[in-house]
C-alpha positions in Angstrom: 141.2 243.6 200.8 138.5 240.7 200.1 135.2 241.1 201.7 133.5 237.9 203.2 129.8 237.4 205.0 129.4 234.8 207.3 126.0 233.9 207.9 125.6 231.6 210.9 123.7 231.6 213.7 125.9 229.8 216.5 128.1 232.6 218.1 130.3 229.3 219.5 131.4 229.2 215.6 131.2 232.8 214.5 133.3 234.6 217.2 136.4 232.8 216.4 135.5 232.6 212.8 135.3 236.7 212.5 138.2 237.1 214.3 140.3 234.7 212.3 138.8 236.1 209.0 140.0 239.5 210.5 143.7 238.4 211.4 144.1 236.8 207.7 143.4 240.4 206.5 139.9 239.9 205.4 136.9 242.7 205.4 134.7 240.4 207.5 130.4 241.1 208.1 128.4 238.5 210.3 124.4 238.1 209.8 123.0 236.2 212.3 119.5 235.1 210.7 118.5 234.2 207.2 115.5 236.2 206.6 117.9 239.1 206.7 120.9 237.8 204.6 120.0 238.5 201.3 119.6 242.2 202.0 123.1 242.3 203.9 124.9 240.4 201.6 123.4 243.2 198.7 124.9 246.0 201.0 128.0 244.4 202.1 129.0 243.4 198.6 130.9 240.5 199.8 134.0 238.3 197.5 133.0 235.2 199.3 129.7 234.2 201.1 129.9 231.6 204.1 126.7 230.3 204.7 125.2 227.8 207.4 122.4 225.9 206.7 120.3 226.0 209.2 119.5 229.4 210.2 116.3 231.5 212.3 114.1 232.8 209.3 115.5 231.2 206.1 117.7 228.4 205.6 121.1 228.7 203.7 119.4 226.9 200.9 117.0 229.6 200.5 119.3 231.9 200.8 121.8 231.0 197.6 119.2 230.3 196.1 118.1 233.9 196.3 121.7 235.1 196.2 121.7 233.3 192.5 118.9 235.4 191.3 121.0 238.3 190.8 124.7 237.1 191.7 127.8 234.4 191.3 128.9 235.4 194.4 131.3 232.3 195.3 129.4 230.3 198.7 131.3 228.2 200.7 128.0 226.1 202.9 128.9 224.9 206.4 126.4 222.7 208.2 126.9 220.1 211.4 124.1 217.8 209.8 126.6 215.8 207.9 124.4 214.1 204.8 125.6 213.5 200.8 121.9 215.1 200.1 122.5 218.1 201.6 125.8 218.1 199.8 124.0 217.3 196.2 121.3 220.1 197.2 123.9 222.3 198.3 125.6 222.0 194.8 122.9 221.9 192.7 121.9 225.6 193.9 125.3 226.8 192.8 128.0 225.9 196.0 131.3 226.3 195.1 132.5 224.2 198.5 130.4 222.4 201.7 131.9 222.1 204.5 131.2 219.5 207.4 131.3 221.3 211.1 133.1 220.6 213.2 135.8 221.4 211.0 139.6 222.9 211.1 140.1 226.6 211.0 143.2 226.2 208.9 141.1 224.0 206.2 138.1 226.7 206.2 141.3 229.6 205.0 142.8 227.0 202.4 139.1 226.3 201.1 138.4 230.3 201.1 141.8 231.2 199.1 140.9 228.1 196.9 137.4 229.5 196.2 138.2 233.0 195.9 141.4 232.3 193.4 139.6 230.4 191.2 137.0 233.3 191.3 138.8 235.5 190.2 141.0 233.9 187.5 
């Protein structure tokens, strides 16, 4: 089974999100703050990090960019500020996806098998 971390803030968002990760047979963690992600996502070992960008402690800028010091893990950003800078910024840290909230469940799981096929091809 693939592992994933979600890291956002907004229980409105991660509630259904864990529990459709679960149903679709994934491993699923939730971290709720930046400033404590990096040290999760080390422990968790996740296939496939979700990550908000705005987040209590450090953003989800900060935190790929911290992820990238010592992984590829594949990051899939989220964010309801909807901007083509954040998008650049997002990708120029190492994204591998952004997507735009709100946003369809059913997208989010095409976007995540996407991500994680060509990961591990």
């Amino acid at each position: 089974m693939q592992k994933i971390m979600l890291v956002e803030d907004n229980r409105e968002i991660s509630g259904p999100l864990m529990k459709l990760l679960t149903v679709k047979g994934f491993i699923a963690s939730l971290c709720e703050r930046g400033d404590l992600a990096v040290n999760e996502i080390k422990k968790f070992q996740p296939d496939l990090l979700l990550l908000d960008v705005k987040l209590p402690g450090l953003d989800g800028f900060e935190i790929c960019q911290k992820v990238r010091q010592f992984s590829q893990l594949p990051v899939i950003f989220m964010s309801a500020v909807v901007s083509t800078d954040m998008h650049i910024k997002a990708f120029k840290l190492g994204a591998d996806d952004f997507l735009d909230k709100p946003f369809c469940m059913s997208e989010l799981l095409l976007r995540i098998n996407a991500v994680l096929k060509r990961s591990h091809d």
